[in-house]
C-alpha positions in Angstrom: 0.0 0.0 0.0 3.0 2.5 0.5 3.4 5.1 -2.6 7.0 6.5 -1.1 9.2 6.4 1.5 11.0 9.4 3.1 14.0 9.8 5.1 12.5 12.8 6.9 10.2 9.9 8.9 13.6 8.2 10.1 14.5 11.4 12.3 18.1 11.7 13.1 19.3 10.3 9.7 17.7 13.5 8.2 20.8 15.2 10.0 23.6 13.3 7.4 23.5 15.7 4.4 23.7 12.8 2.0 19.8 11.8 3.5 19.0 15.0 2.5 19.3 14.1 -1.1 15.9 14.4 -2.4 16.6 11.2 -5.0 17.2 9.0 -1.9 13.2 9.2 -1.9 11.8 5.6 -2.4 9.0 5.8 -4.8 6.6 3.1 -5.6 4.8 5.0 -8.2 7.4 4.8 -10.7 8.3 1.4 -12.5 12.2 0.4 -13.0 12.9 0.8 -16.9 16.4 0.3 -18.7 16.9 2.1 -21.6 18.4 -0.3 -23.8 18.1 2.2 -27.0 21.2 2.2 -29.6 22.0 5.8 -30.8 22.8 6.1 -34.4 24.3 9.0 -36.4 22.5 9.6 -40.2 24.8 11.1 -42.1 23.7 12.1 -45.6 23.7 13.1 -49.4 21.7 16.7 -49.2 19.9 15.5 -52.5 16.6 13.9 -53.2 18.1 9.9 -52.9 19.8 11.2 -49.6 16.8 12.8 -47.6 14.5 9.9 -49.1 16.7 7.7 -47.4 16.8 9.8 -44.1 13.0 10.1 -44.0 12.5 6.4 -44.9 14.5 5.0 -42.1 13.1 7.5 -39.5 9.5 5.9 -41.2 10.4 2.4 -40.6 12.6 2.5 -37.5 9.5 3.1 -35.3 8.9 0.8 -32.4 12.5 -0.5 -32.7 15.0 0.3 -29.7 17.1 2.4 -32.0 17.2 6.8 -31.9 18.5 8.6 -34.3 19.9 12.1 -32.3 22.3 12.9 -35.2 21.5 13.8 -38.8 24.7 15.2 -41.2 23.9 16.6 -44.1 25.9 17.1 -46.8 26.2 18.6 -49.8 27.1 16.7 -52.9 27.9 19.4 -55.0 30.2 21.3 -52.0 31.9 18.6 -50.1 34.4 19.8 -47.4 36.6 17.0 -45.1 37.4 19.4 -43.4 33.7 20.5 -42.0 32.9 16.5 -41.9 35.9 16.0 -39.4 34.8 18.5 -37.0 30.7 17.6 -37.5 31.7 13.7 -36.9 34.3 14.5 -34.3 31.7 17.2 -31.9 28.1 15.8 -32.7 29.1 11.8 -33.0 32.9 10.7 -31.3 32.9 12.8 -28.7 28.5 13.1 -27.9 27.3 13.3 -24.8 25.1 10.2 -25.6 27.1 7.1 -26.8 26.7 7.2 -30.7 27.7 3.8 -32.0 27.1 3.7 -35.3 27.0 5.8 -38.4 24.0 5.3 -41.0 25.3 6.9 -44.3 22.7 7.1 -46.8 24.4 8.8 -50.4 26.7 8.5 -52.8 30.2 6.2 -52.8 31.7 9.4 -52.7 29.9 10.1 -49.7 30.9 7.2 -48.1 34.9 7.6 -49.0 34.3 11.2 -47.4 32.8 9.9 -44.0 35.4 7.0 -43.8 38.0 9.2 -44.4 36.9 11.9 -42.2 36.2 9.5 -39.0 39.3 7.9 -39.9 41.2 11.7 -39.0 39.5 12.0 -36.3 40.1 8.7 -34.7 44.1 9.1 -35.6 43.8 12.3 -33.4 41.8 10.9 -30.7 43.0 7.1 -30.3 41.1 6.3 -27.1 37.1 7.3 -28.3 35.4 4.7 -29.4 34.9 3.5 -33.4 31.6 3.5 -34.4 30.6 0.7 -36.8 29.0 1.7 -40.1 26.3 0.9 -42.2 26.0 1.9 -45.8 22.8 2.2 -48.7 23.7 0.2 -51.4 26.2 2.5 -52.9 28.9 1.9 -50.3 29.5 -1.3 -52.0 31.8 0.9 -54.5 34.1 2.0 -51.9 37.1 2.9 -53.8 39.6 4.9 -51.1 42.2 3.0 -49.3 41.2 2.7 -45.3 42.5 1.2 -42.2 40.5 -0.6 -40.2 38.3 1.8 -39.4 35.5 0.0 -41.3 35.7 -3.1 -40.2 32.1 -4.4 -39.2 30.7 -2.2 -41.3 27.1 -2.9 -43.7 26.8 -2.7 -46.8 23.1 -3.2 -48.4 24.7 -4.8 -51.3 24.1 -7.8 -53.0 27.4 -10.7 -52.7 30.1 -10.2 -55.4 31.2 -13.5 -56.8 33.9 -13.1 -60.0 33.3 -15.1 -62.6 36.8 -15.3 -64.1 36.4 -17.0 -67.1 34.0 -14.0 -68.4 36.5 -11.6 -66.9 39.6 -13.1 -68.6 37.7 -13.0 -72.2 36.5 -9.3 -71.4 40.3 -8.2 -70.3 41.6 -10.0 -73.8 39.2 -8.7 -76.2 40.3 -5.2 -74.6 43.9 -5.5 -74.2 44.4 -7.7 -77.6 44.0 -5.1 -80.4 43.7 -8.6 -82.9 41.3 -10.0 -80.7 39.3 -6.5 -80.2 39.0 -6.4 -84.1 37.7 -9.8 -84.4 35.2 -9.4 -81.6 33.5 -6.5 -83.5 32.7 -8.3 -86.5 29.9 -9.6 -84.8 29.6 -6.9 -81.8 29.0 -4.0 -82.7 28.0 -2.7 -79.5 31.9 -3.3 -78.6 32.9 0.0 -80.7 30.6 1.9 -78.6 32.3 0.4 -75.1 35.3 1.3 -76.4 35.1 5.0 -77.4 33.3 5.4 -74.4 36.0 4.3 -72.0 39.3 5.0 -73.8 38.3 7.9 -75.9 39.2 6.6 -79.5 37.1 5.7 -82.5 37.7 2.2 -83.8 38.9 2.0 -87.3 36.5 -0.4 -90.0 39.6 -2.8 -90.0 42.5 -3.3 -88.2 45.6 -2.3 -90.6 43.6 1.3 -90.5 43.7 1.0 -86.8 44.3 4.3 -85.1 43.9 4.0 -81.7 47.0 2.4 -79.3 46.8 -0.8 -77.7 45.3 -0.5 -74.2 47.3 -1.5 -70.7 45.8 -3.9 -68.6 45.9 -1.1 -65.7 44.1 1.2 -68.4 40.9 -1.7 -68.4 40.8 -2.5 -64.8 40.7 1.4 -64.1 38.1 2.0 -67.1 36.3 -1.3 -66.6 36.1 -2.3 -62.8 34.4 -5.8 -61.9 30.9 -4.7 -61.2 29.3 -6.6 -58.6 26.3 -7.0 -60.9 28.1 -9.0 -63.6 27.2 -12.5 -62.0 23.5 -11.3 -62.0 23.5 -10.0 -65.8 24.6 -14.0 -66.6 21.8 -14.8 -64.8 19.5 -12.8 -66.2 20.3 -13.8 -69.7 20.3 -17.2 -68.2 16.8 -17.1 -67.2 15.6 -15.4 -70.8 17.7 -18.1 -72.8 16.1 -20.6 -70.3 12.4 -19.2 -71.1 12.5 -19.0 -75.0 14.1 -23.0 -74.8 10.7 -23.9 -73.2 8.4 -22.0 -75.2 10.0 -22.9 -78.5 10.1 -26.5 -77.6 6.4 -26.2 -77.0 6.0 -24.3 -80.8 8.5 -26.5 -82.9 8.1 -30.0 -81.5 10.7 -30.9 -84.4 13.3 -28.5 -82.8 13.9 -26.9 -85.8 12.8 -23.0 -86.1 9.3 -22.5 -87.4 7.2 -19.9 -88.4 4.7 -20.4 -85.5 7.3 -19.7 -82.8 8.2 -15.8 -85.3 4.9 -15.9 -85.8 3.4 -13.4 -82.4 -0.3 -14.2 -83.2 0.5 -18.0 -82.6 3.2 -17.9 -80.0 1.7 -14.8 -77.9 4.7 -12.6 -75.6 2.7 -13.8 -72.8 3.4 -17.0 -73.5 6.6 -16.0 -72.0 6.1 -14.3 -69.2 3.3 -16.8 -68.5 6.7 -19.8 -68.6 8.8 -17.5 -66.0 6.2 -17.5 -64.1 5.8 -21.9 -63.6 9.1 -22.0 -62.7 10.7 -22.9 -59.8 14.9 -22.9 -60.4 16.9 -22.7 -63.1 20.3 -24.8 -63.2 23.1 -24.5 -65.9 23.0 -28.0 -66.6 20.4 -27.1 -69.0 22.8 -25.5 -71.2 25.3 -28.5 -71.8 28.5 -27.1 -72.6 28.5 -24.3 -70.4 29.0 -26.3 -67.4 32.4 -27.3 -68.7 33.4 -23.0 -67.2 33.9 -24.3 -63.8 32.6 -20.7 -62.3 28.7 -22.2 -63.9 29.5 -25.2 -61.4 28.8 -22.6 -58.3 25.3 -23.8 -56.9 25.2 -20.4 -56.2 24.4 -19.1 -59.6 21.1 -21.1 -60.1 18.4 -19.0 -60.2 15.6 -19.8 -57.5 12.3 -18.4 -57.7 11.3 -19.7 -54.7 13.8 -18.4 -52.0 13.0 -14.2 -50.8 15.8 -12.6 -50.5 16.7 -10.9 -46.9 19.6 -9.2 -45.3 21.5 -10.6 -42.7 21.9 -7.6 -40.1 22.9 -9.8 -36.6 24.2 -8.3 -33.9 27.0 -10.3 -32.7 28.2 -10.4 -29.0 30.4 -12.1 -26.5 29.0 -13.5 -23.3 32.2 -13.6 -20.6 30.4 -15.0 -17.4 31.9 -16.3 -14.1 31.5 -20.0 -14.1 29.7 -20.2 -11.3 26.0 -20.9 -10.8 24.9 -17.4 -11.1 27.2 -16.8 -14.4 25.9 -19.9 -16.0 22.6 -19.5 -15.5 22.8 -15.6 -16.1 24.0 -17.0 -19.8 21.9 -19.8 -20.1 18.6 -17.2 -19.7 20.0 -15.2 -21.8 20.1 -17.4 -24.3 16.8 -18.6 -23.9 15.4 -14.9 -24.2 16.7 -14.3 -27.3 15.6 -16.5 -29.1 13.9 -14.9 -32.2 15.6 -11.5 -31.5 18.3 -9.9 -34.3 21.7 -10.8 -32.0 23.6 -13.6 -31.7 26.4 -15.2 -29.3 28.9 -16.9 -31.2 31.7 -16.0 -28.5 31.6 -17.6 -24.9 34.4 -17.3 -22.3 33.9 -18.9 -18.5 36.1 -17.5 -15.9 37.1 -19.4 -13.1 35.9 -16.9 -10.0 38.7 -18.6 -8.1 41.5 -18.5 -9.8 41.0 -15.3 -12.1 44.3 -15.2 -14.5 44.0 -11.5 -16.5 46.8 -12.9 -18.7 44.7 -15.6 -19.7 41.6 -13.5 -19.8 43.0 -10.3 -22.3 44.3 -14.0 -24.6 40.7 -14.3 -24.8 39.5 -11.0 -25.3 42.0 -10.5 -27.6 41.3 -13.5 -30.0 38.1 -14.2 -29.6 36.4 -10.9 -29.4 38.8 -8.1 -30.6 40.7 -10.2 -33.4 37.6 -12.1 -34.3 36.8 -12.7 -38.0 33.3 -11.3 -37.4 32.8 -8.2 -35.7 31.7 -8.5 -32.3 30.2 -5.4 -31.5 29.7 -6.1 -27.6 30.5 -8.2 -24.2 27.9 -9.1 -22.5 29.5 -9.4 -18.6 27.7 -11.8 -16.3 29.2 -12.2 -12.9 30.3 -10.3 -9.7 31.7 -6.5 -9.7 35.2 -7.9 -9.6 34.8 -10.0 -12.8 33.2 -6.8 -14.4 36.8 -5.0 -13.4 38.7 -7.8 -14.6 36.9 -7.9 -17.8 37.9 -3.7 -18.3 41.3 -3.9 -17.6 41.9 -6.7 -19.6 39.7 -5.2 -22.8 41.9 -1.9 -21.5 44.8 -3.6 -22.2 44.4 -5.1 -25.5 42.9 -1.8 -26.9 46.7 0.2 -25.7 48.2 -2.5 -27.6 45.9 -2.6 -30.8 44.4 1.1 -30.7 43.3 1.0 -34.3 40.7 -1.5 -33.4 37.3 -1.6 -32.8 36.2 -0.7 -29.2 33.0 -3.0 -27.7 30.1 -1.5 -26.2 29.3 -4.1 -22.3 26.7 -5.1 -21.1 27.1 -5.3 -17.5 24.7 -7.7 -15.2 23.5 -5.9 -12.0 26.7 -6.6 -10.5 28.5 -4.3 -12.7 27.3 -1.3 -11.2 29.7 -1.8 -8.2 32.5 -1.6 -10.6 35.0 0.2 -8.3 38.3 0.0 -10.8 39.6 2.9 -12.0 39.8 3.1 -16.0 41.9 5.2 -17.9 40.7 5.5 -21.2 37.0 5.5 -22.0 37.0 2.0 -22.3 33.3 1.6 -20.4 31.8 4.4 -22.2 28.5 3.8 -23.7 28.1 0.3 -21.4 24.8 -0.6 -19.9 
């Protein structure tokens, strides 16, 4: 039935000035809440695809424990580093609130520009912590060179797989002025490529041949591997695939005929109507062209049946003492995630008796700090010492490695007695 409880009722404890504190009050009224939000920076194209993208994450992010405090913009047309730096450095390294990750929606331009910018800032201020990035689908063409700083980092692009054999023709048709002529006997469309990129009309025939022979750095710099390639083979995969069926269907002899030419007999939608009964299409169908090893990838049938979704796990370590209340702290967490976006691929016991630190920043260091996917947190389940033990041993490994990525803890309700003293903001941001 109580609503609060004063100190005032306890008499003679009012006297101590640290009683007087009016948050000492006990109030019943009130329900215990953690605020478990992640705090994201949006930094941003000032154009039309940039504040779409802005507006359309803000629109969907609703009801999900993530704020956005932060929006850059920036504009394409007048890009200064210099401005980024100190934006990035005052409103997102060193924020009031912990900002831990950087949303860029723009350009791959953009995306250089806020790599390199956090990058200078980071060189000047070693102990902040990194934020990890995520990227619209444009970061996938990344060009500048960059440290580690974005390591972790999302891109919304689709896989790149090479398929060298296609490559190696590409590069020799462009690179073998013999081989270029020959090509564009029957591709025309080659001549166009070519002026395009390397700024020279191509002669009728070779001996009148006016244009120089082109370097192989000249056609990796003109012609980059896109990551699309693998999905324009499929699509002409899928339309070779369709036209097979229906033409099968309209010259039972296999032989052309004039009811497959013929669009009266052998309707368009009879096309579209054939993609549509389809369920996978395999390059097996095509004979020969499984003798180009890269057609032997199961990865490049096409499947109409799969969806396709993004992959946007959080990944964490849980160190626990391995003790009953450490195992069962990580067992229930476990259970309760179940279903949720974050995953625990990382587990390290500690022995509450015979704590080694050593042994402990080993871990840390491999495990979690070195690990080949980014683990973005620790997740600390155990007494206040452990919690201590688990700082100055992440503290350690980060003075010895300061170009990597800094984890955000998660501290059980132990953690809050954390009495060591740590230099660098290694607990920043932790919960």
């Amino acid at each position: 039935m109580m609503q609060a409880i004063n100190f005032d009722d306890f008499g003679s404890f009012r006297e101590i000035k640290e009683f007087r504190d009016p948050d000492l009050v006990v109030n019943f009224t009130e329900s215990v809440d953690i605020n478990l939000h992640i705090y994201m920076a949006i930094v941003y194209d000032d154009d039309e695809y940039g504040r779409d993208g802005k507006e359309e994450i803000l629109a969907r992010s609703q009801g999900f424990d993530v704020c956005f405090p932060v929006f850059i913009p920036v504009d394409p047309t007048q890009s200064h580093v210099t401005k980024l730096e100190t934006d990035i450095s005052d409103k997102i390294i060193v924020a009031d609130i912990p900002i831990t990750g950087i949303l860029v929606f723009g350009s791959s331009f953009l995306a250089d520009l806020v790599l390199g910018a956090t990058e200078n800032v980071i060189k000047k201020n070693p102990n902040v912590t990194r934020p990890v990035f995520l990227f619209s689908e444009a970061g996938g063409y990344i060009q500048g060179q960059h440290t580690n700083i974005s390591k972790g980092a999302f891109v919304l692009s689709p896989p790149k797989r090479i398929i060298s054999r296609f490559r190696e023709e590409w590069k020799g048709t462009f690179t073998d002025t013999t081989k270029l002529y020959q090509k564009i006997e029957s591709n025309t469309w080659i001549r166009d490529v070519y002026k395009e990129n390397f700024n020279c009309t191509l002669a009728e025939t070779e001996g009148k041949n006016i244009c120089r022979q082109i370097s192989l750095l000249e056609f990796e710099e003109a012609i980059p591997v896109s990551v699309y390639n693998q999905y324009a083979i499929q699509a002409a995969m899928v339309i070779a695939k369709v036209a097979k069926n229906v033409f099968g269907r309209a010259c039972p002899s296999n032989e052309l005929c004039a009811r497959f030419l013929d669009t009266w007999k052998t309707h368009r939608e009879e096309f579209i109507k054939e993609l549509s009964m389809m369920q996978a299409i395999n390059f097996d169908d095509f004979g020969s062209s499984r003798e180009i090893k890269e057609f032997r990838d199961p990865d490049l049938v096409v499947n109409f049946t799969e969806s396709v979704d993004i992959n946007l796990h959080i990944y964490m370590a849980i160190v626990y003492d391995d003790d009953e209340y450490g195992r069962d702290g990580k067992e229930e967490i476990l259970a309760r995630s179940q279903g949720l976006d974050v995953c625990f691929p990382v587990f390290i016991p500690v022995d509450p008796t015979q704590s080694h630190v050593t042994k402990l920043e080993t871990d840390i260091s491999d495990k979690i700090i070195g690990a080949d996917i980014p683990i973005t947190g620790i997740l600390v389940f155990g007494s206040s010492f452990l919690a201590d033990l688990v700082l100055g041993a992440t503290e350690n490994v980060i003075k010895k490695n300061p170009n990597v990525t800094r984890p955000v803890f998660l501290f059980s309700e132990a953690g809050g007695y954390i009495q060591g003293q740590h230099t660098i903001n290694i607990s920043k941001g932790a919960l």
